[in-house]
C-alpha positions in Angstrom: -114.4 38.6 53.8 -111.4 41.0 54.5 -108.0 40.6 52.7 -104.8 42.7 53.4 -101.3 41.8 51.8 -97.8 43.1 51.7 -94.6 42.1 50.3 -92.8 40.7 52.7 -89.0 39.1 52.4 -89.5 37.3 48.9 -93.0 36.3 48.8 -96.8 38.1 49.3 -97.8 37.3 52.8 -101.7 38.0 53.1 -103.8 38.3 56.1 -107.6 37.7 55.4 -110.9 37.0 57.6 -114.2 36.2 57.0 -114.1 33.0 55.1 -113.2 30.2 57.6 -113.9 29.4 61.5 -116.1 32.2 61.8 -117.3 30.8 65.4 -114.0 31.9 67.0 -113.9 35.3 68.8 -111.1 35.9 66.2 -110.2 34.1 63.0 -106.8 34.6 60.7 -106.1 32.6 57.3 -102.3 33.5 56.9 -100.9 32.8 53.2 -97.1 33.2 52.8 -96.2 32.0 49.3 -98.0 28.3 49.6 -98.0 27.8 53.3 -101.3 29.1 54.7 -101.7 28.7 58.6 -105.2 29.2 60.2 -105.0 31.3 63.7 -108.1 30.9 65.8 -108.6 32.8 69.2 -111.4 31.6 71.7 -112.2 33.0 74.9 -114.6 32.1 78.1 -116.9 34.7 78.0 -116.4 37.7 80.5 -113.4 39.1 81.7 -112.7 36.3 84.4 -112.2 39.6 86.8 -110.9 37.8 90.0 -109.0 35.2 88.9 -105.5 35.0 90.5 -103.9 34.0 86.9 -104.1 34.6 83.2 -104.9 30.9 81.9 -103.6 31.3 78.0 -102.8 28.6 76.2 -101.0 28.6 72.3 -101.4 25.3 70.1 -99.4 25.7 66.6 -100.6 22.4 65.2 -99.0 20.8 61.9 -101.0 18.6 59.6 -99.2 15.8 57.6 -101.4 16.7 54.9 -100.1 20.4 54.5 -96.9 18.5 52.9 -99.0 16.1 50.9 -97.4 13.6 53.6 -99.1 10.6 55.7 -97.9 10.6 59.0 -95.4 7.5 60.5 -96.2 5.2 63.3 -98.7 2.7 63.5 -101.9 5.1 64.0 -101.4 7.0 60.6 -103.0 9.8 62.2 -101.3 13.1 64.3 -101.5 12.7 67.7 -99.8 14.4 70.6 -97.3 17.5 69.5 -94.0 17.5 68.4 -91.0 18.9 70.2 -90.9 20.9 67.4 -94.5 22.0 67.8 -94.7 22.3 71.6 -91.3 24.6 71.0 -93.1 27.3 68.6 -96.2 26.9 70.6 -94.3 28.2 74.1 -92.6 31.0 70.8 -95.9 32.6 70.3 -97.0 32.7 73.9 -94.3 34.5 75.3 -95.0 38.0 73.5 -98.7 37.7 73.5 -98.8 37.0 77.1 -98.0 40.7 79.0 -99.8 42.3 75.8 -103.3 41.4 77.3 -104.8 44.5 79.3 -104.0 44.3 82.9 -106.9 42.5 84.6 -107.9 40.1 81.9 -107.8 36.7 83.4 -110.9 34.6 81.0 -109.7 31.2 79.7 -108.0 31.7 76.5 -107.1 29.4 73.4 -105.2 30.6 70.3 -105.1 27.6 68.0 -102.7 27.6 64.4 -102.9 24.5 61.9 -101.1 24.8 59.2 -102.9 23.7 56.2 -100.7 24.1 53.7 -96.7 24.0 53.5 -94.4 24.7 50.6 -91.3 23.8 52.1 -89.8 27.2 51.2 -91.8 29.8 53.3 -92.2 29.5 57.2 -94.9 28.7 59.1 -93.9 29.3 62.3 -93.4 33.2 61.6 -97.1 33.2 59.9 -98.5 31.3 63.1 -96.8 34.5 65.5 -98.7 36.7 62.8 -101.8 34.9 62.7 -102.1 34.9 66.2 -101.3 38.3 67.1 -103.9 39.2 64.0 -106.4 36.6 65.3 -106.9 38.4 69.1 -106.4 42.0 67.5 -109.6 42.1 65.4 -111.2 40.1 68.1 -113.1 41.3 71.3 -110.7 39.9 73.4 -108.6 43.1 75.3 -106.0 42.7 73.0 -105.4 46.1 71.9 -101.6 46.2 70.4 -100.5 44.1 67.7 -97.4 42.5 67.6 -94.7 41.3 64.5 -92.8 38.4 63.9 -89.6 37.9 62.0 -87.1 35.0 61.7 -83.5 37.2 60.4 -80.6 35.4 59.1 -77.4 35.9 57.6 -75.7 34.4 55.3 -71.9 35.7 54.1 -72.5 38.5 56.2 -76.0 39.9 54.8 -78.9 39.6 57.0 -82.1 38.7 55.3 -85.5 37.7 56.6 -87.5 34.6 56.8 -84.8 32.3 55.5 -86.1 28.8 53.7 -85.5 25.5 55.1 -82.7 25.0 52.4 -80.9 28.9 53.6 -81.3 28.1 57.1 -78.6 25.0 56.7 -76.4 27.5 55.4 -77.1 30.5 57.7 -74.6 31.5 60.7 -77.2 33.5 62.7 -80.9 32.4 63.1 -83.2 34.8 64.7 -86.8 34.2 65.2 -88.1 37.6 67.1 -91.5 39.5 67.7 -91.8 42.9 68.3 -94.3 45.8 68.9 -93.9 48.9 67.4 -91.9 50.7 70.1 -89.9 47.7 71.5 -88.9 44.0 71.4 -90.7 41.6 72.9 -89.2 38.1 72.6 -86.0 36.8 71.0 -85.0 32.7 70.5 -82.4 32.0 68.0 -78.6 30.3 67.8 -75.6 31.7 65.9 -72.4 30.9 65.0 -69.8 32.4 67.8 -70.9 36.1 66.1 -69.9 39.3 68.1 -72.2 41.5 70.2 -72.7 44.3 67.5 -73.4 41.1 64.9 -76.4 40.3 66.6 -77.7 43.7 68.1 -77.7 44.5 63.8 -79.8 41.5 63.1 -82.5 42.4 66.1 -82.7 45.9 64.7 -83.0 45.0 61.6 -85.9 42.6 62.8 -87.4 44.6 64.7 -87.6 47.2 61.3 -88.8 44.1 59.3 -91.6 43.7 61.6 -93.3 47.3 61.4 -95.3 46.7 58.2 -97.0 43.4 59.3 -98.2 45.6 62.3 -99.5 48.2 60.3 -101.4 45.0 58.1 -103.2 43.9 61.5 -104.0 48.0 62.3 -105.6 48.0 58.7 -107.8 45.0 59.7 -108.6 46.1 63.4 -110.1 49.8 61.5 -112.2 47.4 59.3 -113.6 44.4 60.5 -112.6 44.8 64.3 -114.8 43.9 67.1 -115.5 45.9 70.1 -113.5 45.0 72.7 -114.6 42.9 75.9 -114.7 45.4 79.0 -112.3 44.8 81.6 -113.4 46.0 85.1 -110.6 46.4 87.7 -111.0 44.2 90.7 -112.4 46.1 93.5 -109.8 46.6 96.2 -110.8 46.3 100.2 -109.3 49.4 101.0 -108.8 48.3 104.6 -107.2 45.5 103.7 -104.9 47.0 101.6 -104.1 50.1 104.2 -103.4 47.2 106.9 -101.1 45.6 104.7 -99.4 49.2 103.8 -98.6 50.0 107.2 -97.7 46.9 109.0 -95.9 44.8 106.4 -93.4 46.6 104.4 -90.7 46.4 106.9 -91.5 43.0 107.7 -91.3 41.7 104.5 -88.3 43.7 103.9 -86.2 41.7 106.4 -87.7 38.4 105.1 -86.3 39.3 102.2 -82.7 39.7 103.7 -82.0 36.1 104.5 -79.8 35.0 101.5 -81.0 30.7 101.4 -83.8 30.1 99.1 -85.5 28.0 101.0 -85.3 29.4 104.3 -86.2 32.5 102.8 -89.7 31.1 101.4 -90.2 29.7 104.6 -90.3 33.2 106.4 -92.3 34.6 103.6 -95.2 31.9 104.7 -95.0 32.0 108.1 -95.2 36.0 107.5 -98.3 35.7 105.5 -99.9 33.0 107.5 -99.5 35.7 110.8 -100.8 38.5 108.4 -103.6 36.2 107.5 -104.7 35.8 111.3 -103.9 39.4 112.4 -106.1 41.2 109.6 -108.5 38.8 108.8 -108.9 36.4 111.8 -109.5 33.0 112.3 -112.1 32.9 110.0 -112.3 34.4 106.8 -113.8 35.1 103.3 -112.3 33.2 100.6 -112.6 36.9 98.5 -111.0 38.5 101.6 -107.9 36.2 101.4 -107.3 36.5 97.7 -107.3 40.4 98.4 -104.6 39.7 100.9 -102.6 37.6 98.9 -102.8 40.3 95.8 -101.6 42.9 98.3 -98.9 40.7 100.2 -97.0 39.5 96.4 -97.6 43.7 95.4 -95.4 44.8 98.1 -93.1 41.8 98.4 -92.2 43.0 94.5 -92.5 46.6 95.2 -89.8 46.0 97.7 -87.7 43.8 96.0 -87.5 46.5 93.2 -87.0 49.6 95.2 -84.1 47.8 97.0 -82.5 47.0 93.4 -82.6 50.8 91.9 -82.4 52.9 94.8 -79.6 50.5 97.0 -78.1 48.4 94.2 -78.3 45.1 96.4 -80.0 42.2 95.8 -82.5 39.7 97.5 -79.5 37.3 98.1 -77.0 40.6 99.4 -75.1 40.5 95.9 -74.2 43.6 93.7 -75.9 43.9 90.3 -72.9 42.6 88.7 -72.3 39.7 90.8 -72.3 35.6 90.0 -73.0 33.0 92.8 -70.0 31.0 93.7 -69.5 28.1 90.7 -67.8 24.9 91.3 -67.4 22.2 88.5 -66.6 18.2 88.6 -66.0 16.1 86.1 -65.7 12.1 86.5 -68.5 12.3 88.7 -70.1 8.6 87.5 -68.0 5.6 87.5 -69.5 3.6 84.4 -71.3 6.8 81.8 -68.8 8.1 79.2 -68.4 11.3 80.7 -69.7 13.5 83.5 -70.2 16.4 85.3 -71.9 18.4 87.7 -72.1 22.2 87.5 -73.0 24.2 90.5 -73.7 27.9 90.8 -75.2 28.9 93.9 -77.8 27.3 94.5 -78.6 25.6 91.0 -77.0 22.5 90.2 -77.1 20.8 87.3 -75.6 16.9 86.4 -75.1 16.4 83.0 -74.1 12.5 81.4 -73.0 11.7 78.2 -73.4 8.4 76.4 -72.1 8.1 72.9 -73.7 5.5 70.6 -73.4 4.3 66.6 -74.9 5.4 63.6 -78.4 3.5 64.8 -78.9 5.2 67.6 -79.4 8.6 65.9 -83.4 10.6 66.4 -85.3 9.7 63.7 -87.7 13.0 63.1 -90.6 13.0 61.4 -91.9 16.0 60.0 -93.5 18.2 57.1 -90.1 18.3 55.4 -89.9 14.3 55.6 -87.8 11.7 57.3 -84.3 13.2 59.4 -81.7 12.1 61.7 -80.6 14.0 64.5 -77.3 13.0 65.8 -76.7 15.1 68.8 -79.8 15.4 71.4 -79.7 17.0 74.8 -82.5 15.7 77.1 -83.4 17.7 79.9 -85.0 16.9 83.4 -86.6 19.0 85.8 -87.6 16.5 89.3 -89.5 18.3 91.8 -87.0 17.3 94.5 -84.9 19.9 92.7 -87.0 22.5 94.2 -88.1 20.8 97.3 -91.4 19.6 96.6 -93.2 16.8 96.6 -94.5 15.7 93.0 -94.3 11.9 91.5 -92.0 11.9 88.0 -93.8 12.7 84.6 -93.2 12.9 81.2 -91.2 16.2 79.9 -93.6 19.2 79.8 -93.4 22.5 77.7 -90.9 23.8 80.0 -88.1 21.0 80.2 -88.7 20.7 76.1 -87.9 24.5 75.6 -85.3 25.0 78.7 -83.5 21.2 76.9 -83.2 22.8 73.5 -82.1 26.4 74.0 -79.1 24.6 75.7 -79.3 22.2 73.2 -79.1 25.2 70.3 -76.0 27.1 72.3 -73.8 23.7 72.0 -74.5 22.6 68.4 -72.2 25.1 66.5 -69.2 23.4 69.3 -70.4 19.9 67.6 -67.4 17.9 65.2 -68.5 17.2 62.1 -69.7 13.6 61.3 -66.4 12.9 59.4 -64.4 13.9 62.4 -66.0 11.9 65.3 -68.6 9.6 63.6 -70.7 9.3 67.2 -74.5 10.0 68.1 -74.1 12.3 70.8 -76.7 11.8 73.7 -76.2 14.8 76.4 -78.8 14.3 79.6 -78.9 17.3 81.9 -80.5 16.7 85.3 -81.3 19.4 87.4 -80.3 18.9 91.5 -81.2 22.1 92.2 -82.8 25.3 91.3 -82.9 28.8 91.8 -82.3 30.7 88.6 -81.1 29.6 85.2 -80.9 25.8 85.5 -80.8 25.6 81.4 -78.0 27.7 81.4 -76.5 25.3 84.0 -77.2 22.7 81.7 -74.7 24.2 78.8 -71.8 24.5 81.3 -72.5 20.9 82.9 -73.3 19.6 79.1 -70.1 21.2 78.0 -67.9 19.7 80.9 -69.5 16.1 80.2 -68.9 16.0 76.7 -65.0 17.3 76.7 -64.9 14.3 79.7 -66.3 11.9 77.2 -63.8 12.6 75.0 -65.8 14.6 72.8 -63.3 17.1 71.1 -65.2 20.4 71.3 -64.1 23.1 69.3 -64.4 25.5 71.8 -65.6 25.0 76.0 -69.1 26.9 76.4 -71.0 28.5 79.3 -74.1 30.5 79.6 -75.9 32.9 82.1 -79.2 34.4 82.6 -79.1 38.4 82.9 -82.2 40.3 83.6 -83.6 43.8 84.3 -85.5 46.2 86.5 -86.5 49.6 85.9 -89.0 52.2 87.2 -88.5 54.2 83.8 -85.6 56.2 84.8 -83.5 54.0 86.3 -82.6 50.7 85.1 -80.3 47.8 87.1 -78.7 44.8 84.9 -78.4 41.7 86.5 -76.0 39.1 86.1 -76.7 35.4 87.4 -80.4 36.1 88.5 -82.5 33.5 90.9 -85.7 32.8 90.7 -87.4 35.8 92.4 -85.5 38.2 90.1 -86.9 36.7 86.5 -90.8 36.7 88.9 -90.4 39.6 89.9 -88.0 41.5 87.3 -89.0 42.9 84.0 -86.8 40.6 81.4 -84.9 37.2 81.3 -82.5 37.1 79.1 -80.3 34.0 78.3 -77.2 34.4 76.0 -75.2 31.0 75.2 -71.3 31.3 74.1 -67.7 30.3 74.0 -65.1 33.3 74.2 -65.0 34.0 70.7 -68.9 34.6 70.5 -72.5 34.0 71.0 -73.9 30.8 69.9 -77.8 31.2 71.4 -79.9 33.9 72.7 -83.3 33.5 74.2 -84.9 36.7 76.0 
């Protein structure tokens, strides 16, 4: 058994392996004050070398028990996750996900329980740990340990890991990981700060961070397992010459025509003459998958060299350009209030309904019983981006994409003793190509001033994002789909004219 600790905020947090789920590739028991969270990482075995995707999946699990609670319902018993879970689960995947090496595609499954929960210390922030910990001492290619940090302020002084009781209190809420030369993933709300306000708290994160790395280095020198070799795919070099010489210029006027889906139309009737010219009627399932690799490498090699060397965009705009908006309100004859937001070709629909004191979200967590007043529900049919899929119940995606809109309206909310209503906001996405939660705030917005809802302040949001070859870098305003595929950040920022009210990146 192998223990490191560090002060960290108020409290010891401790890292130690050895002593439980020794089976796993990699094992972490996190202790942070009282809460302890166990971080497990499992992998197929092998490096899954030819896979066309990275199959990772996060689980941060709480128990009922780690609060000396027994859950609600009829069951007694935990079953599927909580919004809250499934939201810190898709947390800790984002910044483990590019660290991988390149070529790693085994199944992978990072599991954190918390066991224990003292209310005070959180266990979110020691799941990010544990996990990073977890795959760093294990032989899964994980070679770079990250840090996680939630930052808050309160009367101006920014602290970390805030308790349950600070967070009420705080006006900026920053939960952040970080490696040790950059940031990695931010997701946090505020109230209206400034620009400087919150680049402060993420350097001051991101500082906060560095000796929880240096914890999982400690542990990697000591009880770390050799790592699982990675073997580049082999690459059909006459494939991949073909593809250099006769496609470029193709795909680069495919790339010219401005409609989404006319666009992706060309790109498959491009690859499906590609197919037949290189490979012929008849091919080897092996061969095609080289092709495909090769076709999607220069389709973002030229997507990115058009950016930073000619400053124009798939759709013809300048970096610094937004798609034509149009709003509506009064849009439904019988809802309280309505709108539909369009910006190019996203379009969102968002309907308020406003109900009494029994209608409020009862929650049900470690902390005990709530009631949630003001819920944004959002929807994601596949007719939004024309395909053919029957309705199902809310995934990961629509949970995380309903509540970072969700998080950027709050701070515009009246108080209970100024509009006594249970605010239910559904956003329903018509369209997409790029940024359909941000849609959401400014169709949310629109519907609940149109309900009657007196807002303290209108809000809008935008998705911005970034290429760079390491010399040069282009900022995007408004990007579509193919930019946050192909680009190297998405980054979502939430506000009304006096500030930022949520940030996800």
């Amino acid at each position: 058994m192998e223990i490191v600790e560090r002060k960290f905020g108020s409290e010891i947090f401790k890292i130690e392996t050895g002593r439980m789920a020794k089976q796993a590739n990699g094992s972490v028991l996190i202790s942070y004050g009282d809460t302890m969270v166990l971080v497990t990482a499992v992998a197929e075995k092998g490096s899954g070398t030819g896979s066309d995707f990275f199959p990772l999946s996060v689980h941060y699990i709480e128990k009922a028990y780690a609060a000396g609670r027994i859950p609600g319902g009829f069951l007694k018993r935990e079953a599927r996750l909580s919004d809250s879970e499934t939201l810190i689960s898709r947390i800790i995947d984002r910044p483990l996900r590019p660290a991988f090496e390149d070529n790693y595609m085994a199944e992978t499954v990072i599991t954190a329980t918390v066991l224990s929960h003292d209310l005070i210390n959180p266990s979110d922030v020691s799941a990010m740990n544990g996990a990073s910990a977890a795959l760093a001492i294990s032989d899964i290619p994980f070679h770079n340990p990250l840090g996680g940090v939630r930052v808050g302020r309160i009367d101006g002084k920014l602290f970390i890991n805030p308790s349950i009781e600070d967070l009420e209190k705080c006006e900026l809420n920053i939960f952040m990981a970080a490696s040790k030369n950059a940031i990695l993933m931010v997701e946090g709300e505020a109230n209206e700060v400034s620009e400087t306000e919150m680049l402060d708290a993420l350097l001051y994160g991101h500082e906060s961070v560095l000796p929880i790395i240096e914890m999982q280095e400690e542990l990697m020198k000591s009880v770390g397992k050799e790592k699982i070799r990675v073997e580049a795919p082999i690459i059909d070099t006459k494939i991949k010459n073909q593809l250099e010489k006769t496609v470029p210029k193709r795909i680069r006027e495919t790339l010219n025509i401005k409609e989404k889906i006319e666009r992706y139309k060309k790109l498959d009737i491009l690859y499906d003459e590609l197919k037949l010219e290189i490979l012929g009627e008849i091919c080897e399932p092996e061969a095609e998958i080289e092709l495909k690799r090769g076709f999607e490498e220069i389709k973002k090699i030229e997507m990115r060299t058009s950016l930073i060397k000619d400053k124009i965009r798939i759709d013809g705009r300048k970096p610094n350009e937004i798609r034509p908006i149009s709003c509506e309100t009064k849009v439904l004859p019988r809802t309280h209030g309505s709108a539909l937001f369009t910006r190019g070709e996203t379009q969102a629909l968002a309907v308020t309904t406003l109900g009494a004191r029994e209608d409020e979200k009862m929650i049900d967590s470690l902390d005990g019983v709530s009631f949630k007043r003001f819920m944004l529900h959002y929807n994601f049919p596949s007719f939004s981006v024309g395909e053919a899929r029957p309705p199902r119940a809310p995934g990961r995606r629509e949970i995380g994409h309903g509540t970072l809109a969700e998080k950027g309206l709050i701070p515009l909310i009246p108080s209970k003793a100024n509009f006594p209503y249970t605010i239910r906001l559904v956003s329903e996405i018509l369209e997409s190509n790029g940024s359909s939660s941000m849609a959401s705030v400014c169709a949310g917005s629109l519907a609940m001033m149109d309900a009657g809802v007196p807002l303290n302040e209108a809000t809008a949001g935008i998705a911005m994002g970034l290429v760079t070859d390491g010399k040069n870098n282009v900022i995007l305003s408004d990007i579509i789909g193919d930019e946050d595929h192909l680009g190297d950040m998405d980054f979502k920022v939430v506000g009304t004219k006096n500030g930022i009210t949520a940030l996800q990146m």
